[in-house]
C-alpha positions, 0 to 999 in steps of 0.5 A: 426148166426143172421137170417137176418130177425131180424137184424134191430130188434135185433139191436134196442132192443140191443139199447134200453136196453142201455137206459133203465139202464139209465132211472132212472138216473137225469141229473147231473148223467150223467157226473160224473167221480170219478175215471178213471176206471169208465166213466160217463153214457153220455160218454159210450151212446155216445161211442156205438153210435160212434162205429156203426157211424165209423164202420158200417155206415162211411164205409158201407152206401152210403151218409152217413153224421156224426152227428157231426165232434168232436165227434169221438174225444169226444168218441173214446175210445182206437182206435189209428188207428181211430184217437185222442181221449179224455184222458180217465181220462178227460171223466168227464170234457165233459160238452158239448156235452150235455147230450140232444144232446148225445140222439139226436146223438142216435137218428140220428144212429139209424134212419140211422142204421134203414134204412141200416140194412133194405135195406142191402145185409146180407154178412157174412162179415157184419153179423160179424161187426154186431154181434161185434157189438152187443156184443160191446154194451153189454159190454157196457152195463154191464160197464154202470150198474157198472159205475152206481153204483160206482157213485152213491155208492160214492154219500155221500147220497147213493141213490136209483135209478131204476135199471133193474137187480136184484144184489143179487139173490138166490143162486142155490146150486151145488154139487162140481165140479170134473175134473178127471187127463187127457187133456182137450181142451180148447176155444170156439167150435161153428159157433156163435159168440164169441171174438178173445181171445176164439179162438184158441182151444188147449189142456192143462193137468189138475191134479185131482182138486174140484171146490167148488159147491158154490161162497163165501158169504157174512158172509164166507167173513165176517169170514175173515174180523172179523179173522183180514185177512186185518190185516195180510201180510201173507195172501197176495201177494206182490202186494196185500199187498201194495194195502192194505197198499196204500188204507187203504182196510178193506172190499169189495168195498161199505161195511160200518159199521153203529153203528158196523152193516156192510151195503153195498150199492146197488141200493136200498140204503144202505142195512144190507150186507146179510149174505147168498148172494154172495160176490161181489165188491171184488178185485183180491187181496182180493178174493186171499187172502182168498183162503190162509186164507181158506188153499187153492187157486182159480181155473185156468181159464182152471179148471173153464171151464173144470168144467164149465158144473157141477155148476151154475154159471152167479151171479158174475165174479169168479177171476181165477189165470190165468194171460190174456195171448193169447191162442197157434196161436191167430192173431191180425184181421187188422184195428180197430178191432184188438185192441178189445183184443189183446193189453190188454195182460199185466198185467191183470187176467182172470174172468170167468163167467158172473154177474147179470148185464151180458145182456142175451145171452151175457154169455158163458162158454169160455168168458174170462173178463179181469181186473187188479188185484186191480179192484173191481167195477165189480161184482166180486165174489170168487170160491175156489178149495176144 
C-alpha cells in the first residue's frame, strides 16, 4: 500500500521515467509505426496521460476541464465502454496531435494531477485507482522501450540512441531448480498491489520436475540455428511451423549475419551477437521448438512460480507453456477497469518473470504477461525443464 505522503511524489517520479526513455528519441521518432503491434512513442505518452484524465481526473476532481475533446478518441486504447477510438493499425497515421502539443497535454495532467493528489482524502478506493494506475504506466513504459526498439531496429541505419536499461546484463549463475511431487498453492498472497488475473489463489499438483538453474544463451541458440533447427518441421508446432514457412524466420528477432559473423541490434547499434548472454527477442514458437531439439520442454506457468524462489530471474520474460487461462473464481471488476485482463483470455501464452526493460518494483513472482505465441519484440528469453 502507497503511504499517503508520497502519493503526489510517486505519481511524478512514475511520470518522469515515462520521459526519460524518451529523451534520446528525434522528433521523426516519435510517430513511426511499422507493424501493428508496436505503437509509435507519441501514441503511448498521450495514452498514459489520457488514462489519469478519464479516470482519475474526469471522475474524481471537481471542475475539472479535459485538455482536449478529440483526444480521448485519439488515445483510447481498447476500452469499448469509454467510447470509440482510433484503430490501433492507424496509430502512425497521427500526425497531428503533434508531438509538442502531446507534452503540453502531459503538461497540463500532471499539474492538475499535482494539485488533486495534494489536496485529495487518500480512500482506499482511490489508493486502488491510483496504484493501477501506477503500474498502467509502468507496462507502458516497458511497451515504449520495446517499441523503441522495433523501430529504430528496423531503421535501415540501426542507430544508436540512449537508452536507460542495460539489455544484456551478467548473467548470476543458479543452481538447478527442484520442485518435489505435492500441491502447490498458486497466485498472488499479499496486501500490495497486484493485477486481477493473480488473483484467486488455488492449489495445483505438480509432479517432480528441474527447472534449469540458468536462461538459454546466445551461443546454446546458436547451436540450434547452425543444427539447421529453422530448417526442420519436426522440431516444431503446427503453428510454428507455418510461422516459419510464412515469415522466412532464421533466427531470433533483429539477428543479421554480416560477412558470416552473426550481429544483433540493440541500443548501441549493431553488435557481434555476444555468445554468453541470454537469448532474447525470440518467439514463443521458436523457444518451443528448442526445447524439442534439446529433448525436453518449457516449464508450466505454475513449475515456474512453484521454483520461483530458487533462481535468479528478471533479464528476460521466460516462455511458459501454459495457455492465458483465468485462475479457479477470477471475476471481471465493472466499468472500464474490467477490460484490463479479462477479455484478452484467448489465444494468448503466459510469460513469467520481468526483463531489463521492467520498471523497479514492477516485478513479482506471480505477475503473469501475456502474449501471443508468434510475438518477439519483447524481451523474451527460454528456461527449460531439465
Amino acid at each position: 500500500m502507497i503511504a499517503e505522503h508520497t502519493l503526489t511524489q510517486q505519481y511524478l517520479r512514475i511520470r518522469h521515467h515515462s520521459e526519460a526513455i524518451c529523451r534520446g528519441l528525434e522528433t521523426e521518432d516519435y510517430v513511426v509505426q511499422p507493424t501493428a503491434d508496436v505503437s509509435p512513442p507519441k501514441w503511448h505518452l498521450g495514452h498514459i496521460t489520457w488514462f489519469w484524465e478519464t479516470f482519475v481526473l474526469v471522475p474524481h476532481a471537481p471542475g475539472y476541464r479535459v485538455f482536449h475533446e478529440d483526444f480521448s478518441f485519439v488515445f483510447n486504447s481498447y476500452y469499448e465502454t469509454v467510447g470509440k477510438r482510433v484503430l490501433r493499425t492507424d496509430r502512425g497515421n497521427l500526425s497531428r496531435p503533434t508531438v509538442a502539443q502531446v507534452y503540453a497535454y502531459r503538461a497540463y495532467v500532471d499539474e492538475q494531477m499535482s494539485r488533486f493528489l495534494d489536496d485529495a482524502e487518500p480512500t482506499p478506493e482511490l489508493i486502488a485507482l491510483l496504484e493501477l494506475g501506477f503500474n498502467h504506466e509502468q507496462q507502458h513504459q516497458e511497451l515504449l522501450i520495446t517499441d523503441i526498439k522495433y523501430i529504430l531496429g528496423h531503421n535501415p541505419l540501426l542507430p544508436a540512441v540512449e537508452m536507460p536499461i542495460r539489455e544484456n546484463p551478467t548473467l548470476a549463475t543458479s543452481p538447478d531448480a527442484h520442485i518435489s511431487e505435492g500441491i502447490y498453492i498458486i497466485g498472488y498472497q499479499g496486501d500490495g498491489f497486484c493485477f486481477d488475473n493473480e488473483l484467486g489463489l488455488h492449489r495445483v499438483y505438480l509432479n517432480d520436475t528441474t527447472l534449469s538453474g540458468a536462461l538459454v544463451t546466445n551461443g546454446e541458440y546458436l547451436e540450434f540455428i547452425q543444427a539447421g533447427g529453422y530448417q526442420q518441421f519436426k522440431y516444431w508446432l503446427s503453428d510454428g511451423w507455418a510461422w516459419v514457412k510464412r515469415t522466412g524466420a532464421k533466427a531470433p528477432l533483429y539477428w543479421h549475419t554480416v560477412d558470416g559473423i552473426w550481429h544483433t541490434y540493440t541500443f548501441d547499434g549493431l553488435q557481434p551477437v555476444d555468445p554468453d548472454a541470454a537469448v532474447s527477442h525470440v518467439s514463443q514458437y521458436e523457444a518451443d521448438a528448442y526445447a524439442r531439439w534439446k529433448g525436453t520442454r518449457l516449464p508450466t506457468e505454475f513449475e515456474w512460480e512453484a521454483a520461483a524462489d530458487q533462481f535468479n530471474w528478471g533479464s528476460r520474460w521466460e516462455w511458459t507453456n501454459s495457455a492465458y487461462l483465468p485462475y479457479p473464481g477470477f471475476t471481471t471488476a465493472e466499468g472500464a477497469v474490467g477490460e484490463y485482463n479479462g477479455k484478452f483470455m484467448s489465444g494468448q501464452i503466459v510469460l513469467r518473470g520481468a526483463s531489463v526493460a521492467t520498471p523497479d518494483g514492477h516485478a513479482r513472482s506471480t505477475y503473469r504477461n501475456f502474449f501471443q505465441p508468434h510475438t518477439q519484440w519483447q524481451y523474451t528469453g527460454i528456461r527449460l525443464v531439465k
